[in-house]
Short mmCIF file of the C-alpha atoms (twelve columns), coordinates in Angstrom:
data_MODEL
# 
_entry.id   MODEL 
# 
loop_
_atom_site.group_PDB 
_atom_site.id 
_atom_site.type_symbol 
_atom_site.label_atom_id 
_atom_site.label_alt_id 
_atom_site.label_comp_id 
_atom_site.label_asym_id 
_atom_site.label_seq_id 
_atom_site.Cartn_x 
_atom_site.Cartn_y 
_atom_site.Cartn_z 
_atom_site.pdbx_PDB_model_num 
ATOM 1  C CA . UNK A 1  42.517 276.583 59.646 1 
ATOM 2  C CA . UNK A 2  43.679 272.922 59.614 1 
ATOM 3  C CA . UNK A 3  45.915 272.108 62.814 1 
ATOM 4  C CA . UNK A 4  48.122 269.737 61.060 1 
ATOM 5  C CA . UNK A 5  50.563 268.520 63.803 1 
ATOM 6  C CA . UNK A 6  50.459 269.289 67.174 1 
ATOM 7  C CA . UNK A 7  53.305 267.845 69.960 1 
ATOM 8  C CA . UNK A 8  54.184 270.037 73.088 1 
ATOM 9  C CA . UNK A 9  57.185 271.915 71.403 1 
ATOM 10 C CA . UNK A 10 55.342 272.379 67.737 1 
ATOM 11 C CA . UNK A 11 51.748 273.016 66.323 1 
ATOM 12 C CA . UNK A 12 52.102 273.419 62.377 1 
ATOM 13 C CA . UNK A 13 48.879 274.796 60.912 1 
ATOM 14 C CA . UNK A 14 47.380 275.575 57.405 1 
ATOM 15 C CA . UNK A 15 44.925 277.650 55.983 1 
ATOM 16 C CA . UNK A 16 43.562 277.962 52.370 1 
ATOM 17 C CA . UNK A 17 41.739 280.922 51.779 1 
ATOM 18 C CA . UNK A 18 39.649 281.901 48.690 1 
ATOM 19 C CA . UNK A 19 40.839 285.321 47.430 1 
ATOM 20 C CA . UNK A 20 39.160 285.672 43.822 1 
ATOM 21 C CA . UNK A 21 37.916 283.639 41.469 1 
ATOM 22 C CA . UNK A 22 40.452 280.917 40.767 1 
ATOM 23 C CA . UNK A 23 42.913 282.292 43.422 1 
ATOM 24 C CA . UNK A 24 43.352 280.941 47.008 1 
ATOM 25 C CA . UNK A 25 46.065 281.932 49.625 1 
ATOM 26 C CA . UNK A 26 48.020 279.326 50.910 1 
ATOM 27 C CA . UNK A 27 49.714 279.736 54.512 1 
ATOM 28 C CA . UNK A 28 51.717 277.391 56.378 1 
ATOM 29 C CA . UNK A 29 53.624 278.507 59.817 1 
ATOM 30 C CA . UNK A 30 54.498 276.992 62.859 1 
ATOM 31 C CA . UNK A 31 54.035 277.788 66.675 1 
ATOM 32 C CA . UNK A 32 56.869 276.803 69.170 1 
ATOM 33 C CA . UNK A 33 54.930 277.552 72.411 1 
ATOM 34 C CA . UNK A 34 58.231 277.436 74.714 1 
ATOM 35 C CA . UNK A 35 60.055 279.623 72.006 1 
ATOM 36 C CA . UNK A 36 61.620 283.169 73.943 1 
ATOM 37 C CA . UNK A 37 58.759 285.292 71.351 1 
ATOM 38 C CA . UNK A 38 56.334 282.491 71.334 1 
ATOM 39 C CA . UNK A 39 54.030 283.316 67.949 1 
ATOM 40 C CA . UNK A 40 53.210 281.781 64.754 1 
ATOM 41 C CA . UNK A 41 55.874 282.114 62.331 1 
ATOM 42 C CA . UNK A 42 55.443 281.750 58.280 1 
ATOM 43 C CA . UNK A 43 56.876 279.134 57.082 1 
ATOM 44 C CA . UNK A 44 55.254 279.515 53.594 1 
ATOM 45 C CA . UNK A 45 52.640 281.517 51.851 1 
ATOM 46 C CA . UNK A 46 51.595 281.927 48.459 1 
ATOM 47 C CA . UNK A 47 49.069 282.525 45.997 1 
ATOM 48 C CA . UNK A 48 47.736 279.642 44.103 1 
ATOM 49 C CA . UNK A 49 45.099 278.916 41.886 1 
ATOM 50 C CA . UNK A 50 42.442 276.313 41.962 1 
ATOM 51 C CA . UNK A 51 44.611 273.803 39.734 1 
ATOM 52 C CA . UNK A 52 47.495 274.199 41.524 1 
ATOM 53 C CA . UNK A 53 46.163 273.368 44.515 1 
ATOM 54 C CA . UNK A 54 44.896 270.685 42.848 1 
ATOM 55 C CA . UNK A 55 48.271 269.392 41.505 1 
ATOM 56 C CA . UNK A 56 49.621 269.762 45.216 1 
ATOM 57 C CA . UNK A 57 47.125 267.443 46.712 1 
ATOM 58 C CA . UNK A 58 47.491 264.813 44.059 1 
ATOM 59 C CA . UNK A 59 51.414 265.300 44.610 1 
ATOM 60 C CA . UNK A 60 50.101 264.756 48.633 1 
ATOM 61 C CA . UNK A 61 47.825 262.191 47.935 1 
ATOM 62 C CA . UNK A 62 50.530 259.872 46.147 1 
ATOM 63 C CA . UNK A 63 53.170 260.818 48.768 1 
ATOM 64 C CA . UNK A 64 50.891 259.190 51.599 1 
ATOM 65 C CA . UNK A 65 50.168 256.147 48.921 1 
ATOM 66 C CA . UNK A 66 53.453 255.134 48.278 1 
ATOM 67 C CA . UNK A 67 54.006 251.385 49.653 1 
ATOM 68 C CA . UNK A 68 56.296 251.684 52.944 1 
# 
């Protein structure tokens, strides 16, 4: 699990799981500590092969390279 951004009302975490093969499981959710039912909640989760991942980094990668 990656704990991508924590602040004291939010954590947002992902994991990437290897299922089979080529396939991974992809889960994002979010955890809102002071929420009434404080637990993680889904915000996404799919399955996604190895180049698909792949594409979503480089779609990441130039994302966090673009000149401010």
């Amino acid at each position: 699990m990656a704990n991508t951004q924590t602040t004291p009302a939010c954590q947002l975490d992902a994991i990437v799981k290897r299922i089979d093969g080529d396939q991974h499981h992809l889960l994002i959710s979010s955890f809102v500590p002071s929420a009434c039912w404080a637990d993680h909640r889904v915000r996404f989760s799919g399955i996604l092969s190895t180049d698909e991942l792949l594409r979503l980094r480089e779609a990441i990668d130039g994302a966090l390279n673009l000149p401010a």
